[in-house]
Each structure stands twice: as C-alpha cells, then as structure tokens.
KEKE-3310 file (N, C-alpha, C; in steps of 0.2 Angstrom, whole numbers, plus 5000, padded with zeros to 4 digits):
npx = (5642:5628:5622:5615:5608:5602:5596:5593:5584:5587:5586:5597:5614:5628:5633:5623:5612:5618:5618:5603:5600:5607:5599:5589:5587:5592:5606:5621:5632:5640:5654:5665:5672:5685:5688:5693:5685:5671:5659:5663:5673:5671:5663:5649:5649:5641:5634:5619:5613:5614:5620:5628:5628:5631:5633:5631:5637:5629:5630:5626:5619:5604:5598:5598:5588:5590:5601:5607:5615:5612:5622:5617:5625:5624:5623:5624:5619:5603:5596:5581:5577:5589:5584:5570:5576:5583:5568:5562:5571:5569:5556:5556:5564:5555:5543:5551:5551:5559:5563:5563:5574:5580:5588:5585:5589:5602:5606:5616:5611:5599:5590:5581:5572:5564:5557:5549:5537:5524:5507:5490:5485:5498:5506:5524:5526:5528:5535:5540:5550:5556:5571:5578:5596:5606:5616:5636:5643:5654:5673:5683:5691)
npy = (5076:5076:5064:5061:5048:5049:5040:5041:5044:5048:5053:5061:5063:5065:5076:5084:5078:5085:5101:5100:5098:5104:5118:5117:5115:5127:5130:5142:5139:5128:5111:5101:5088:5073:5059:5041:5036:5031:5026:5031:5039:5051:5066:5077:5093:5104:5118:5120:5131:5130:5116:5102:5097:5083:5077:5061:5046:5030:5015:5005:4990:4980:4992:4995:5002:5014:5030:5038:5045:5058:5065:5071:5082:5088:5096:5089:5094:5098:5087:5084:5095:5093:5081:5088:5097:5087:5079:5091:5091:5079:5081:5093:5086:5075:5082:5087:5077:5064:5049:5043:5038:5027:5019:5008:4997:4985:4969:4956:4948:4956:4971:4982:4995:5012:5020:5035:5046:5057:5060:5060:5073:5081:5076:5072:5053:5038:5022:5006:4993:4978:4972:4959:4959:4960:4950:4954:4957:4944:4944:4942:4926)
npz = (5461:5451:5438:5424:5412:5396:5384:5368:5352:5333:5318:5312:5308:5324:5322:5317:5325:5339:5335:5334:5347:5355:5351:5354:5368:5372:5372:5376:5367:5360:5361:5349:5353:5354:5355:5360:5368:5366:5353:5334:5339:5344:5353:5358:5369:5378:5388:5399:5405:5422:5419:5411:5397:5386:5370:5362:5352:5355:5361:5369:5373:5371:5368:5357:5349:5351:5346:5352:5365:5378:5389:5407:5414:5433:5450:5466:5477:5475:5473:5470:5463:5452:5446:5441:5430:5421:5419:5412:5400:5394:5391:5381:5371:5365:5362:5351:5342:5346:5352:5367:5383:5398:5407:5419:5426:5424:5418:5414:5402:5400:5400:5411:5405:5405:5393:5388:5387:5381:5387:5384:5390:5387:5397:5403:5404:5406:5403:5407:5403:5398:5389:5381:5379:5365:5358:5360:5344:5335:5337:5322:5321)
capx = (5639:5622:5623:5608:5610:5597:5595:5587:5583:5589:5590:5602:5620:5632:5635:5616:5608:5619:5616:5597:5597:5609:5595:5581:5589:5593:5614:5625:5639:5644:5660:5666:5678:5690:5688:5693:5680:5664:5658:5666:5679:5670:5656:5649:5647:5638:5631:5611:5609:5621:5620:5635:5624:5634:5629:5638:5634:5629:5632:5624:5616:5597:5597:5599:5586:5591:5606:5613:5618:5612:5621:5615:5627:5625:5624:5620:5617:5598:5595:5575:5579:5590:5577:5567:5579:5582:5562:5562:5574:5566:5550:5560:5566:5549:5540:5554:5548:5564:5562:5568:5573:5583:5594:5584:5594:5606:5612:5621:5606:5593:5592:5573:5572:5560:5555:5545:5531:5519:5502:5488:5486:5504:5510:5528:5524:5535:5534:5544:5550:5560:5571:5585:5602:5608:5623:5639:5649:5661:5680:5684:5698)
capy = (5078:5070:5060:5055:5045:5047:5035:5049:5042:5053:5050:5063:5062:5064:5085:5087:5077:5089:5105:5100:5097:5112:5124:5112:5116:5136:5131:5145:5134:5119:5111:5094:5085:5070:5054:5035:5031:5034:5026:5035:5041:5059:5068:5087:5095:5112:5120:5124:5135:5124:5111:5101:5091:5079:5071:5055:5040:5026:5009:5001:4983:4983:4999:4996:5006:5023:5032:5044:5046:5065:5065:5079:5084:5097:5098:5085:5098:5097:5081:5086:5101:5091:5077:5091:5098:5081:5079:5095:5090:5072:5083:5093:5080:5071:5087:5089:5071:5061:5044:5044:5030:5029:5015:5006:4991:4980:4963:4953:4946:4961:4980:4985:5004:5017:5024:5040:5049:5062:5056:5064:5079:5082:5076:5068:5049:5032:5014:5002:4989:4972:4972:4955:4961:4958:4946:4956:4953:4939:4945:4932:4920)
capz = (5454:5448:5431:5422:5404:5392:5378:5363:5343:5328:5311:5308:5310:5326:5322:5318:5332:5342:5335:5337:5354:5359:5350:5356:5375:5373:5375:5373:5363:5361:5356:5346:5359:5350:5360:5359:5374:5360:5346:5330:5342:5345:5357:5357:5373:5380:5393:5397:5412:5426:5418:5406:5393:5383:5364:5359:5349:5358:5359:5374:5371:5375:5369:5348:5346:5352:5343:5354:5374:5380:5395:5408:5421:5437:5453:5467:5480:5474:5468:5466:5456:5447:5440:5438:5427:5416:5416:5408:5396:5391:5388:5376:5366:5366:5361:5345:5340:5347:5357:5374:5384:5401:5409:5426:5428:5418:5418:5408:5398:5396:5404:5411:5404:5405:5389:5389:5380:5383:5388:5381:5393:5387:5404:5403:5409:5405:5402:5408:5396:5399:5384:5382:5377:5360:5360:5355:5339:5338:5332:5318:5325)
cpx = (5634:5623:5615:5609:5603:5597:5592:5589:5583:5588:5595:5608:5622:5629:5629:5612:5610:5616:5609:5597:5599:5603:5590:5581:5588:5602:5618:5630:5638:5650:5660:5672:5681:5689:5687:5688:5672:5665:5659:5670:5678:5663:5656:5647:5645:5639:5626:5612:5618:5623:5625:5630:5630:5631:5634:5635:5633:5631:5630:5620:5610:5592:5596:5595:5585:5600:5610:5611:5616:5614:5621:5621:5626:5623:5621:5619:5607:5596:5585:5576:5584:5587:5572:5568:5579:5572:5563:5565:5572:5560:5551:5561:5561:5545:5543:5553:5554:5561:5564:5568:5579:5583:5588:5587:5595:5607:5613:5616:5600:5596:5582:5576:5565:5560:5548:5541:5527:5513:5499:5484:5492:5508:5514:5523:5530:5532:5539:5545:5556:5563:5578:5590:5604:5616:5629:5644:5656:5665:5682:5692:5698)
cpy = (5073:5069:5058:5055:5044:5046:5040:5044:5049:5050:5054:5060:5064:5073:5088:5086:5084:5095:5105:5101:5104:5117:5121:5116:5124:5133:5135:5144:5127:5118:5103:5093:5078:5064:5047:5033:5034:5032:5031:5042:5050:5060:5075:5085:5102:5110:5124:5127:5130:5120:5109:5096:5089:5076:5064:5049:5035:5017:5003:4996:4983:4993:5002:5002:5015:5023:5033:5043:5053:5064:5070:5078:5089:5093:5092:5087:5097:5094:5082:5089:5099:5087:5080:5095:5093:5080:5086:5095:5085:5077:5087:5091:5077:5077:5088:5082:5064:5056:5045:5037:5032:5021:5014:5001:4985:4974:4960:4950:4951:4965:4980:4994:5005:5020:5028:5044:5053:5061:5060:5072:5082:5082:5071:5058:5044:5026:5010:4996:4985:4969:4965:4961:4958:4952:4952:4954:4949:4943:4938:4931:4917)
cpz = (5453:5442:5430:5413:5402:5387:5372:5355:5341:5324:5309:5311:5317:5326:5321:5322:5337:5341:5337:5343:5356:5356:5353:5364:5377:5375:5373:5367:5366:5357:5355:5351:5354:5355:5358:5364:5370:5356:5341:5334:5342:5349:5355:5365:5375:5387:5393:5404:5417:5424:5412:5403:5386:5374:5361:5357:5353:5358:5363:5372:5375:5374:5358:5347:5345:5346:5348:5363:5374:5388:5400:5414:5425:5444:5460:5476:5480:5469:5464:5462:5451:5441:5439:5432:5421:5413:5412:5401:5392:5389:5382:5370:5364:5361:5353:5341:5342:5351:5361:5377:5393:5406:5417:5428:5421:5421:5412:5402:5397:5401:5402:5409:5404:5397:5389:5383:5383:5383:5386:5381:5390:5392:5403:5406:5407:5405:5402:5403:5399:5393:5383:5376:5371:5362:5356:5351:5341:5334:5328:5322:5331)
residu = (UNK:UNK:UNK:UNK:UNK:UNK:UNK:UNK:UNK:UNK:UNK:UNK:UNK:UNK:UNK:UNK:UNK:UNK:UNK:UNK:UNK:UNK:UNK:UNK:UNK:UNK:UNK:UNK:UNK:UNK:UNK:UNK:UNK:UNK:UNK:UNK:UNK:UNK:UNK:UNK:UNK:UNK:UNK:UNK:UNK:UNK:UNK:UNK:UNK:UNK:UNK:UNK:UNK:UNK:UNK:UNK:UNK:UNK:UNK:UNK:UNK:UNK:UNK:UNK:UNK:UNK:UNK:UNK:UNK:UNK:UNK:UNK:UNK:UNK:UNK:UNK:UNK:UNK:UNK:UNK:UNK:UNK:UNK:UNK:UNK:UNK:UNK:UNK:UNK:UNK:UNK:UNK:UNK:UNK:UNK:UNK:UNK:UNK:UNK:UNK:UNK:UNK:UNK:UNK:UNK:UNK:UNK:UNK:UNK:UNK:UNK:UNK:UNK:UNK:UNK:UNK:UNK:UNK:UNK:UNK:UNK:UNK:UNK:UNK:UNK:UNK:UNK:UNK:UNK:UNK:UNK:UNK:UNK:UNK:UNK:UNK:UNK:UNK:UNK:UNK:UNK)
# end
C-alpha cells in the first residue's frame, strides 16, 4: 500500500475541514471514526476513486502551522500513478485556498518539509523549508 501525509491549513473545525475536502475531492461518503490515536480522539475518512483519503487533527512538531493530516491511501502497484494521484489532490486543495505541506525528513530537532503552491502558470510547484521543531510541553511534576 502507498501512504502519503499531507500537512493541509483550515480554519474551520475538524467535520468542516472534512466535509470540505470530501466535496472538494468528488468522495462518494465519508464517515466520523472514534479514535484515541488522534488529537481530540476522532478522524473522518472516505473514498475518491481507489483511493482511502483520511482527515485528522494534527499534531506533528515542525508542523504548528498546518491543522489537519489528509492522509491518501491506494494502491502501490503504480507508484507514478499514485503521486500522480496525491499531486492532483495538493493542487486541489491549493486551488480551494488551503496551505499544503508535506513531511521530507525529520529529526529530533527540525523536519525539512515541502510546502506547495501554484506558480503563476498555475503549475503545482514546492519549496522546501528547514523548519526547527518546537519543544514539546512539560507535564507539571
């Protein structure tokens, strides 16, 4: 199976970013799923075509400035036709005014990411960005 996690800004809520995106995509349905492994213990997920696209709060450090997780799943039989698949989906998103962002290496003290944008032929492009990791909150005691 191919995975790919993209970083997406909202300002709505959690059930609005989702319903956005599902119309945004064309997804027949989506459904609310109940989950301790996600911030405020809930995800939506669909289905666009073959593909399982996920919406879920975020929480990754280096990453403050995104809201929400769009993760695409399908099929890793045709990995081009898969990142051709997710680029269609960042441009999407991109074109509905959302930020986009996308995980190229972490360590313990920053994460280089891709953040994307539409250059001004309107062709998908990306900038890479070296951003340090926040420290995460102390538990008092």
């Amino acid at each position: 199976m191919a995975i790919a996690i993209l970083h997406v800004s909202s300002p709505l809520d959690l059930a609005e970013t989702s319903r956005a995106v599902y119309s945004l995509l064309g997804a027949a349905g989506f459904l609310e799923h109940a989950s301790d492994n996600y911030p405020g213990g809930a995800y939506f997920q669909g289905n666009v075509g073959d593909l399982t696209v996920q919406v879920s709060p975020e929480d990754d450090r280096g990453f403050e400035d995104f809201q929400y997780w769009v993760t695409v799943k399908g099929s890793a039989r045709q990995p081009a036709e898969f990142e051709r698949q997710v680029e269609s989906i960042v441009s999407k998103l991109l074109q509905a005014g959302h930020r986009v962002g996308r995980s190229v290496e972490e360590r313990p003290d920053y994460v280089v990411r891709d953040v994307y944008y539409l250059d001004s032929t309107g062709a998908l492009a990306k900038r890479r960005e070296k951003v340090a990791r926040s420290q995460p909150a102390r538990l008092p005691g």
